[in-house]
C-alpha positions as CSV (number, residue, x, y, z in Angstrom):
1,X,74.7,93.6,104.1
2,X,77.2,90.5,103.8
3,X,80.8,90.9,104.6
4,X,83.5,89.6,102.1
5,X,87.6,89.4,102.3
6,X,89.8,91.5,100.2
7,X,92.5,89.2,98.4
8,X,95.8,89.8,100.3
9,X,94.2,92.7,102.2
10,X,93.5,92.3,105.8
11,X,93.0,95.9,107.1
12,X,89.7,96.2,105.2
13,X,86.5,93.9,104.8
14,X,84.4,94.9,101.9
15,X,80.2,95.0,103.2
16,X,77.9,94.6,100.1
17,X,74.2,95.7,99.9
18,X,72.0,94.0,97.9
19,X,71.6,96.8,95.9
20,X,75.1,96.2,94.1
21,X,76.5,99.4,96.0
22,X,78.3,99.0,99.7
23,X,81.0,100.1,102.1
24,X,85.0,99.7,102.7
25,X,85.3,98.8,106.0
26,X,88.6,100.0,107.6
27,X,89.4,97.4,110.9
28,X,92.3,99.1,112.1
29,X,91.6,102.9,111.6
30,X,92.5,103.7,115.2
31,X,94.2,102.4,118.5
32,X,90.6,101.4,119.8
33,X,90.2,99.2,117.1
34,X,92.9,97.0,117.1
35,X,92.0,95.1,120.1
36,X,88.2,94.9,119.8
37,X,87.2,91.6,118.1
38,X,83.3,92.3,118.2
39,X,82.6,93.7,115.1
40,X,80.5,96.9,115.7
41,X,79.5,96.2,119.2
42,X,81.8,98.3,121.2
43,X,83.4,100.5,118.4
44,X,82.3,102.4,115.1
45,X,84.3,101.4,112.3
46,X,85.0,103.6,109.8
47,X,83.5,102.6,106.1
48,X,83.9,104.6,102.7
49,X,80.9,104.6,100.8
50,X,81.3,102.7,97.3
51,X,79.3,102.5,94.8
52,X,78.9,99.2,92.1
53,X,81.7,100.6,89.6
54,X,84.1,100.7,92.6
55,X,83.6,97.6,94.2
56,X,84.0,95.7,91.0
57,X,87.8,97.4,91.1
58,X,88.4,95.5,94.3
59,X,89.3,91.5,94.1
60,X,87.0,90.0,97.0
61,X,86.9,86.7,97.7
62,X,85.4,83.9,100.1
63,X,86.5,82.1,103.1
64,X,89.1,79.7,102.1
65,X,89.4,76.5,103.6
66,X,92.9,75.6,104.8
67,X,94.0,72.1,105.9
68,X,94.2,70.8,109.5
69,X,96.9,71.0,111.3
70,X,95.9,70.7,114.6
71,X,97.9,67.4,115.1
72,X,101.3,68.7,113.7
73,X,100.9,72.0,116.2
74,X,100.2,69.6,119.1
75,X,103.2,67.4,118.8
76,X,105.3,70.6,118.1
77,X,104.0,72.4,121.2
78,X,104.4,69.0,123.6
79,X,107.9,69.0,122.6
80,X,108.6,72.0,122.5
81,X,107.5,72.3,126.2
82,X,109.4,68.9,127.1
83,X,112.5,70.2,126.1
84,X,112.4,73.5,127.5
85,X,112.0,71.9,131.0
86,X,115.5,70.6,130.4
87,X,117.0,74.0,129.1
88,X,114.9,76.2,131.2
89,X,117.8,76.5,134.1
90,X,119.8,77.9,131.4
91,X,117.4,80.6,129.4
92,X,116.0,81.9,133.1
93,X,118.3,85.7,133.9
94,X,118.2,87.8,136.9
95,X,118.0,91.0,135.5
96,X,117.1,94.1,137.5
97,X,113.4,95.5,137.0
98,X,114.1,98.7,135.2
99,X,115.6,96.0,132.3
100,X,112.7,93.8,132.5
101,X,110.1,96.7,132.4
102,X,112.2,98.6,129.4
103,X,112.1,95.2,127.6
104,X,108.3,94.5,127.6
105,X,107.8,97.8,127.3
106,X,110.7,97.9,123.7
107,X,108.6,94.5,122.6
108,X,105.1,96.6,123.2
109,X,106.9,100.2,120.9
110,X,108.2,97.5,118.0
111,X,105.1,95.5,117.3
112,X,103.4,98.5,117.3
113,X,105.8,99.9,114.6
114,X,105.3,97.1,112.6
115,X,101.5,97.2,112.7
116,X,101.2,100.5,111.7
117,X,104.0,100.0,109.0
118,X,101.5,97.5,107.1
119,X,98.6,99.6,107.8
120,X,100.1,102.2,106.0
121,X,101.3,99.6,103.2
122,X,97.4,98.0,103.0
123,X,96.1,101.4,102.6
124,X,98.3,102.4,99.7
125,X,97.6,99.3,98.0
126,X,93.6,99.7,98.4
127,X,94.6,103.7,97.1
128,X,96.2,102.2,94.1
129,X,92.8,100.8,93.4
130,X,90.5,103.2,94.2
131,X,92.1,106.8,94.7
132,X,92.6,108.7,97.6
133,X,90.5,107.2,100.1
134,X,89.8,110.6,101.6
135,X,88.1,111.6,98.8
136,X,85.3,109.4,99.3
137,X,82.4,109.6,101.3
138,X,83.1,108.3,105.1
139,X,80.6,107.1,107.4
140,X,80.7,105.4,110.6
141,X,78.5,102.5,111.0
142,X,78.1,100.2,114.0
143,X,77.6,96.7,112.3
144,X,75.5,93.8,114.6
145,X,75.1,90.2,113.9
146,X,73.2,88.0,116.6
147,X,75.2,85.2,116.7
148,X,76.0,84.6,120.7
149,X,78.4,81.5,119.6
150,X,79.8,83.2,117.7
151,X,80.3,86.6,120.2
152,X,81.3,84.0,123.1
153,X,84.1,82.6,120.8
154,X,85.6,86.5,120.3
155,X,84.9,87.3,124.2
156,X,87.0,84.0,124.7
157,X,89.8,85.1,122.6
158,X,90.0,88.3,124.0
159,X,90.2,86.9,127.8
160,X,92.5,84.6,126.6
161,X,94.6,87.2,124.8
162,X,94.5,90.3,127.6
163,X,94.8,88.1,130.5
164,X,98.0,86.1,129.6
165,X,99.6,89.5,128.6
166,X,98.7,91.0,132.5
167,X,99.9,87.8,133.9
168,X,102.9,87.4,131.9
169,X,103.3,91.2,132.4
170,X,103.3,90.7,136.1
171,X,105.8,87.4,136.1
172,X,108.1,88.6,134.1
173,X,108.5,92.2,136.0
174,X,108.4,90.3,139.4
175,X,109.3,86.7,139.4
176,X,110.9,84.6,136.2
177,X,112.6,86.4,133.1
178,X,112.8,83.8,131.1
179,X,113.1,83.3,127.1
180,X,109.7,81.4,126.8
181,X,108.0,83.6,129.1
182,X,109.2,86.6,127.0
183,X,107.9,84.9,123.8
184,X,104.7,84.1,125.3
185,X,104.1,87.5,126.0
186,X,105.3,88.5,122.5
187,X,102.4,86.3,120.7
188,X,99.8,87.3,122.9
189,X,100.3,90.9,123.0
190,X,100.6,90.5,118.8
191,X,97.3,88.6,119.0
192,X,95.8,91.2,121.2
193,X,97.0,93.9,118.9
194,X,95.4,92.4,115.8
195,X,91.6,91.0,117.1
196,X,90.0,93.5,115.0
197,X,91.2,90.9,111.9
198,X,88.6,88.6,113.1
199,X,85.9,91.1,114.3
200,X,83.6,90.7,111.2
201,X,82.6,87.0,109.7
202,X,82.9,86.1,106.4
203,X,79.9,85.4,104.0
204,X,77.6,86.7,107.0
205,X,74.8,89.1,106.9
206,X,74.7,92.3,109.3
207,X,72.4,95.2,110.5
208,X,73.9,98.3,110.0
209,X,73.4,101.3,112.2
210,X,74.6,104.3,111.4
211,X,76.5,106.8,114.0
């Protein structure tokens, strides 16, 4: 089956068999899911069987190709880091370690809040589509793709992603509360929470096995 985007949807992936019919695939159904970018390695997802009438509802589309920005994000990020060097003295508290722990801990609770807000909001808008999605049929399917670039590049990411939120964990608690280490932490731990957004590749075939 080959995977394809939803316009403006990305909580599910649509998988098409070549037969016309295929599958919803939900990436965020539970906890689990949110942090595993490996497709169907690890996890099960959970698909709702469609049929040829049904996917022709939905609006997929390709990968789009956005412009490079590389350069721009560089420059920001060696300034950035420049002048907080200077201002650092001044954004650097010595709080007690009940506040620092309630404060990763309150950053952790809200983005969690807000993921699950827009899960709830993708959902309804694939309802207003197609119905009540627990009305269809739901499977869950392990989906594989041998691509070891490709799973080396996710297994990278997630490193990245889970070890500077344990390491930032630990300074902050410990050692330096600090604005940028506290933003930091904020983007990697919302990057950890949403890896299953990249855990299946667009335009790309996969073997389905079923639970």
């Amino acid at each position: 089956m080959t995977i394809k985007n939803l316009v403006g949807n990305y909580r599910y992936k649509v998988a098409k068999l070549p037969n016309g019919a295929g599958y919803l695939v939900d990436l965020e159904a539970k906890p689990l899911d949110w942090i595993s970018p490996f497709g169907g390695l690890f996890v099960k997802r959970k698909c709702y069987a469609l049929i040829q009438d049904q996917l022709e509802k939905l609006d997929p589309a390709g990968r789009e190709k956005k412009p490079e920005k590389t350069a721009n994000l560089g420059w920001f990020v060696a300034s950035a880091t420049i002048i907080y060097r200077f201002l650092r003295p001044y954004l650097t508290f010595d709080l007690p370690f009940l506040v620092r722990t309630t404060s990763l801990v309150s950053i952790l609770l809200v983005l969690v809040v807000f993921k699950v807000k827009y899960m709830i909001s993708r959902k309804r808008r694939i309802e207003a589509t197609l119905g009540p999605l627990i009305k269809l049929n739901q499977v869950s399917l392990k989906l594989r793709r041998l691509d070891f670039k490709l799973f080396l590049l996710k297994a990278t990411v997630f490193a990245i992603c889970a070890g500077a939120v344990v390491i930032l964990s630990y300074t902050i608690t410990l050692f330096s509360f600090d604005v940028l280490s506290v933003a930091l932490y904020t983007v990697f731990l919302f990057f950890l929470l949403n890896l299953s957004l990249m855990a299946l590749a667009i335009d790309k075939a996969y073997v389905v096995s079923p639970s």
